[in-house]
N, C-alpha and C positions, 0 to 999 in steps of 0.2 A: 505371435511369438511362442517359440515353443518352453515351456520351466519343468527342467527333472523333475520330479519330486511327485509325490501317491496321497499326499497327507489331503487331498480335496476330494478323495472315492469316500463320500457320505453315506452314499446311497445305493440299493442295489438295482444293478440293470434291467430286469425286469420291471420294475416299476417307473422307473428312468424313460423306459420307451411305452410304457402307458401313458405316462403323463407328456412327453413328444407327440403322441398320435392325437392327445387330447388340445393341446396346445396349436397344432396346426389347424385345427376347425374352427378357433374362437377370434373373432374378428381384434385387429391392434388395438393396443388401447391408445387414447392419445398421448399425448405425451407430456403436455404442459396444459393446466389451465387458461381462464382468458386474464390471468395476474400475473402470470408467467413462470408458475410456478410448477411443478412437479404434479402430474395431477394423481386424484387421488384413486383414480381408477388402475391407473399404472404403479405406485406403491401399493394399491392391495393385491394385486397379482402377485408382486415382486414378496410379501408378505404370504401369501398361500403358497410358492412356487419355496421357500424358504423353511416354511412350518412341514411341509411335510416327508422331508425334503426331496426338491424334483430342478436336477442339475440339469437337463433338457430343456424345460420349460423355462427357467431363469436365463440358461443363453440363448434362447426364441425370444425373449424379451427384451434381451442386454444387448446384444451382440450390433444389432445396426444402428443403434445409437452413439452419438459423438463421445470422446471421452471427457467433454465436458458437463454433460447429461449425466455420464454415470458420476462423477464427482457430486453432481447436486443428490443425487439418489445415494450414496454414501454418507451423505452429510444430514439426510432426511432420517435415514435408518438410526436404530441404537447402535450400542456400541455391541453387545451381543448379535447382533442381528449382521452387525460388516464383516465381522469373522465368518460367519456363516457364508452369508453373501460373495466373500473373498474365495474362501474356501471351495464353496460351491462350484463358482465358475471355474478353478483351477487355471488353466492353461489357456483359457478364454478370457482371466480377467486383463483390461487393460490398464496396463502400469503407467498410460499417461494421464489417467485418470488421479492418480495422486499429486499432479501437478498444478490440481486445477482445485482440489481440497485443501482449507486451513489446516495451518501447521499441526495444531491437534489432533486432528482426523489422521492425518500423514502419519505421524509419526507413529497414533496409535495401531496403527494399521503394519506398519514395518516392525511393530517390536513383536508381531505374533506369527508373520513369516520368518522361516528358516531361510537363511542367508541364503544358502546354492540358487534356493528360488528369487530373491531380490536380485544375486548374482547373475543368473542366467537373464532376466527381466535389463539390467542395467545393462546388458551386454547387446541387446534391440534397441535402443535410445540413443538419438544424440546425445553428445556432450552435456548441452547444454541443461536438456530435461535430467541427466542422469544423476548428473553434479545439485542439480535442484533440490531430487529426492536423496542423494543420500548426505547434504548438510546438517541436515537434520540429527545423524547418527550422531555417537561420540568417535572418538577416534579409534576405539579397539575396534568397534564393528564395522569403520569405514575400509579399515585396513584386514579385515576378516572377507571382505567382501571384495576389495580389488586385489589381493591376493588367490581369486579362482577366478581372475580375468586373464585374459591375453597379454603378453607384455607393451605390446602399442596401446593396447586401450586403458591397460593399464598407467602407463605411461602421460596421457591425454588428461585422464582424470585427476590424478594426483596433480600434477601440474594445474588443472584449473581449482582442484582444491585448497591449494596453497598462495592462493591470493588471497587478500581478507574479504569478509563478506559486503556485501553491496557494493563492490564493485565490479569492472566490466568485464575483468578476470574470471568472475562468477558466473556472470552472464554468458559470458562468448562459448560460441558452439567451433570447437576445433577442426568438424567437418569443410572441410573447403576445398577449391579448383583451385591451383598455382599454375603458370606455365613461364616458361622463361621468352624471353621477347621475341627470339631467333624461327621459334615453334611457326608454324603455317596456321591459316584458320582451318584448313581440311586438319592436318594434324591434332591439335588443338579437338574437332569434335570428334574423330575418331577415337583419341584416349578416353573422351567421355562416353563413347557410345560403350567401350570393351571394359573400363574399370567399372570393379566392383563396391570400390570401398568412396564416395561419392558420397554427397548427402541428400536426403529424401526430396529437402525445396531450399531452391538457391535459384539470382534475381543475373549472378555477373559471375567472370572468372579473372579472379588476379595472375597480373604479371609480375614477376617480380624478378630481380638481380641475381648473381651468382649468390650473395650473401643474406638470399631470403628476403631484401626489404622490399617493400613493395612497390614498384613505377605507377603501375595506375591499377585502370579494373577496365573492363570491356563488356558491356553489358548482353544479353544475351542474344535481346533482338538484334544489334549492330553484330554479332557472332554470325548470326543465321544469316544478315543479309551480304554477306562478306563471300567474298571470290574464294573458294580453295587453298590458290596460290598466295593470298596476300599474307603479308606474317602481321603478329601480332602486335609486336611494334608501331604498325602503320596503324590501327584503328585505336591502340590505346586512348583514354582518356587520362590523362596525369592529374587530374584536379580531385584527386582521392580522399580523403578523410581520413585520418589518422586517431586511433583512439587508444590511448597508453591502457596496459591491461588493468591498471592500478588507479584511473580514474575510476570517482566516486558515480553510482548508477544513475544518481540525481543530475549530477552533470552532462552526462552521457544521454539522456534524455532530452536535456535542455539543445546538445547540442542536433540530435533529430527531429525535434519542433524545429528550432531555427533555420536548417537549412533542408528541409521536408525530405531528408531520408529513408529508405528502403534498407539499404543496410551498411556497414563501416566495419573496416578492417580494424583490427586489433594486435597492436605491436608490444615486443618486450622493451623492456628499457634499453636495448642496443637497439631498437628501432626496428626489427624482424618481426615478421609476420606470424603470429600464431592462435588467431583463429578469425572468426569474424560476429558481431554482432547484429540481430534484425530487427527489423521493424516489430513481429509481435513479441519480442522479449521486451522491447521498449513499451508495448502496449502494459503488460503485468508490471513493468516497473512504475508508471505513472501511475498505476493503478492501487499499486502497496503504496507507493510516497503521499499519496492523498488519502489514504486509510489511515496513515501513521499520523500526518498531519490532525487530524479530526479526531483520534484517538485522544492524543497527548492533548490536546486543545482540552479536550471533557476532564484531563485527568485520567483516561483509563491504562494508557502502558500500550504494552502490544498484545490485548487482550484479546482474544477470540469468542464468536457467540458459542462457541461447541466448549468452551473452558468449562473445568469441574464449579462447584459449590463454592470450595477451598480457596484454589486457585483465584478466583475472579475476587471473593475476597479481598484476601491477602493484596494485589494487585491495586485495590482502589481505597486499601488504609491509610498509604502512607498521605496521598492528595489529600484528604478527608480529614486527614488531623492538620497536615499546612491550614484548609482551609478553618479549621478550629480555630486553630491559633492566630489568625487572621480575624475573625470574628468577638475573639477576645480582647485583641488591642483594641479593635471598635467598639466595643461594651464599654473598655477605658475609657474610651471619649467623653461617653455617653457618661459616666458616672462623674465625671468631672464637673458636670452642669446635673448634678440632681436637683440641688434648693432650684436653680430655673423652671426648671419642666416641673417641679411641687408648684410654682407659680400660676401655670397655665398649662392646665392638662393638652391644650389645644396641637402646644409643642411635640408631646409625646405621638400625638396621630398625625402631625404631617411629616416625621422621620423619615418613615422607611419611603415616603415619598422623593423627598430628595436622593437618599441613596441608592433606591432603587434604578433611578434616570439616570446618576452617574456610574453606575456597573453596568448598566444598557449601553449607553455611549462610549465609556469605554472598552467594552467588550466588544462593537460595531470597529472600531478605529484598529484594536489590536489587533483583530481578525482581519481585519486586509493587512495591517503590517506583517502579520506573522504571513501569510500567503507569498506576499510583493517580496519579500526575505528569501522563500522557499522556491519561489522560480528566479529569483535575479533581476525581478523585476527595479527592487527598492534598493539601489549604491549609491558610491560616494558621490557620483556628480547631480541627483537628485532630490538628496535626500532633505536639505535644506527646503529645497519648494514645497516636499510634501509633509514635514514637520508646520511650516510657515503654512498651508492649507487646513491641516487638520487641527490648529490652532485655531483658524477663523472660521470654520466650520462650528466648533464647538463651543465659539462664541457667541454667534450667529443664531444656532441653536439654544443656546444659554437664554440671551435674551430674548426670545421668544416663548419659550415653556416658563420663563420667569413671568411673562405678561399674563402667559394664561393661568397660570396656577397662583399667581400673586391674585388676582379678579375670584378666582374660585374659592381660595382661602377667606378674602376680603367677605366674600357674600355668605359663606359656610359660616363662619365663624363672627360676622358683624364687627370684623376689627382689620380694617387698611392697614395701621399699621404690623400688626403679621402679616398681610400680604407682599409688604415692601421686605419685611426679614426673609422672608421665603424666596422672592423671586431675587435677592440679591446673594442668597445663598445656592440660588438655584445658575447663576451666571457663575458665580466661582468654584460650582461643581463638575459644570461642564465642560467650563475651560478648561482644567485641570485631568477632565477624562479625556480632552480631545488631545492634551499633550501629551499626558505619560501614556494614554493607550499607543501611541507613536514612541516614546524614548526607550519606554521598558522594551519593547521588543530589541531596539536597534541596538541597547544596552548590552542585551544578553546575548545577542547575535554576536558583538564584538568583543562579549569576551568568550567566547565560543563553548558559551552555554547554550542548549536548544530552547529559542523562545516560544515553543509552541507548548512545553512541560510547563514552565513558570510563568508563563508572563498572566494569565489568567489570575493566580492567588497575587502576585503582588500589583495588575491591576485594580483589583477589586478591593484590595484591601487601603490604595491611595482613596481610592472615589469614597468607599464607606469612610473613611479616617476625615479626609476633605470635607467631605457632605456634614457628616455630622459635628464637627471642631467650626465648619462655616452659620451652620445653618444655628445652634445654640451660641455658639462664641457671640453671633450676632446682636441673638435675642438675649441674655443676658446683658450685654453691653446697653442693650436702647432701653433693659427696664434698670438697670442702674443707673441711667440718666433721667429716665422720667421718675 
């Protein structure tokens, strides 16, 4: 790709081709450790070629590696050091290398290029990668920057920007082959051989109607092994996949698991064709939808490991005071049976015993609910068997860690009877996490809150609230009898 722009002449030419001549004599370095990580032989080059600085020898380094290499090597470097880095390479740097960097990196990355350079950069990119990196923008500079585009391309972007995000709208690459049915197959690859505006990798070529909507697709191999004369029509496949540009990308994913996809056309809401969706856009999507998942699970948001000090912070207060206040109604519990536990310190040390095993267990149970939710797995016509399962699971469970810790209590402590308090508080802890770890999720799914944000605090705060109200309610009760 070629980017106007001078602001990357760091260094002078003279020393530029010293360090070229020097650079060709020194064996590659490798590239990734045996961890798989960036090795360190190749960040300290990438580190001397930077320090001194020598734009020659950084693109001897950079240059035939993938742009997903240089993302990890972006993301290795400081933040002084990517500017340089960026800089450096100029017109060698690869811009789809921000596609494959967290948001942070990205973004810090675009805010210290001057636009014509992003501009010229977005103008080599499919659709798809291009709309990737500049969502990021806000709106002035999204429109600063396809304002020194083409008006088609201009046109394409705006267009896939004005879908909401994470959907297929966002996703879909606008490059595509259309041919109307009438076309020949000789026809047909001859306008593929003479156009230029074509996309770099593509699997099939749609057919479609006078009104743009799609008949089928023709895949490439059946193209190739096709007579000339035959028209398109005759080798269609009509069994097409239709994906509205406004489906959510979770779904859109679900539905290329399901029916083992390569790629699907993408319609407006008149049902016209405009663009198409692949398989490795579905790869990055499965791949954020399970980072978010496991994110929100911990409580962290949509944090990244390259976030500032501040940032990451601020980001994991507000979980951290829920989970506060959460632990403070459990302190109530607790406080409501002091004279108890003054009774028999023994109380006090098998607590966090029981609650401990009921935030295990439920934290086991909501984790697959919250997953079985997140691919489709766990609906209406299931949902009873596996409520009724994880019910008897955590019963099951119950009285069994009741046997063994009622026996362990019994001999620690020389008193069966706390071992009966314990393992009967220990069956009513688990039961209780084997259900709500099951309802809270299905709860918050159906009132179309994300269970993977909350169901963790008010899991844990049933099991601790349960465990301890079961486990002293008990023993109170049997010494107010005896």
């Amino acid at each position: 790709m070629l980017l106007p722009y001078k602001w990357y002449d760091l260094v002078g030419r003279a020393e530029g081709q010293v360090q070229a001549e020097m650079s060709d004599t020194v064996a590659p370095a490798a590239l990734r450790d045996e961890d798989g990580h960036i090795s360190e032989e190749l960040l300290g080059r990438i580190h001397e070629a930077l320090a001194v600085p020598d734009a020659s020898g950084l693109a001897h380094l950079v240059e035939p590696l993938h742009e997903a290499d240089v993302a990890d090597i972006l993301e290795a470097l400081d933040a002084d050091e990517r500017e340089s880095f960026v800089n450096l390479l100029g017109d060698k740097f690869d811009f789809l290398a921000l596609t494959e960097v967290d948001e942070t990196v990205r973004s810090e990355i675009l805010e210290f290029l001057p636009t014509e350079a992003v501009a010229e950069a977005v103008r080599e990119l499919e659709t798809d990668d291009a709309v990737y990196i500049l969502e990021d923008l806000d709106e002035g500079e999204q429109k600063e920057i396809l304002d020194q585009l083409p008006a088609p391309e201009r046109a394409a972007l705006a267009r896939s920007l004005d879908y909401p995000e994470e959907t297929a709208g966002r996703r879909m690459q606008s490059e595509f082959i259309a041919v109307p049915p009438f076309w020949t197959v000789g026809h047909t690859i001859d306008y593929m051989r003479e156009s230029a505006d074509l996309p770099d990798d593509f699997y099939e070529v749609f057919v479609v109607d006078p009104t743009f909507r799609p008949i089928g697709t023709v895949s490439l191999n059946r193209l190739l092994r096709s007579k000339r004369p035959v028209r398109m029509d005759a080798i269609v496949e009509d069994d097409i996949y239709k994906i509205e540009a406004t489906a959510d990308q979770e779904e859109v994913a679900r539905t290329f698991e399901r029916y083992d996809l390569i790629s699907a056309a993408v319609t407006d809401e008149s049902g016209r064709l405009v663009g198409v969706i692949t398989v490795d856009d579905i790869i990055d999507v499965i791949e954020e939808e399970a980072d978010e998942d496991i994110r929100r699970l911990g409580g962290v948001g949509d944090e990244e490991i390259s976030d500032s000090v501040f940032y990451t912070t601020k980001s994991r207060f507000t979980w951290l005071m829920v989970n506060l206040i959460t632990a403070i109604m459990a302190s109530g519990v607790i406080s409501l049976f002091d004279a108890t536990i003054e009774q028999m310190v023994a109380l006090a040390v098998l607590m966090p015993i029981v609650a401990s095993m009921g935030g295990n267990a439920g934290t086991q149970t909501m984790t697959v609910a919250v997953r079985a939710l997140a691919t489709g797995d766990l609906a209406r016509f299931n949902i009873r068997r596996v409520v009724t399962r994880e019910t008897i699971v955590g019963l099951i469970n119950g009285c069994m860690f009741a046997l063994i810790l009622g026996l362990v209590s019994s001999f620690w402590f020389g008193s069966s009877q706390l071992g009966v308090i314990i393992g009967l508080a220990m069956i009513i802890n688990l039961l209780a996490a084997g259900i709500f770890g099951i309802l809270i999720p299905i709860g918050l799914h159906k009132a179309d809150l994300d269970p993977a944000i909350a169901s963790g605090a008010f899991v844990t705060t049933v099991t601790d609230v349960v465990g301890f109200f079961a486990f002293l309610g008990l023993a109170a009760w049997w010494f107010n009898l005896a």
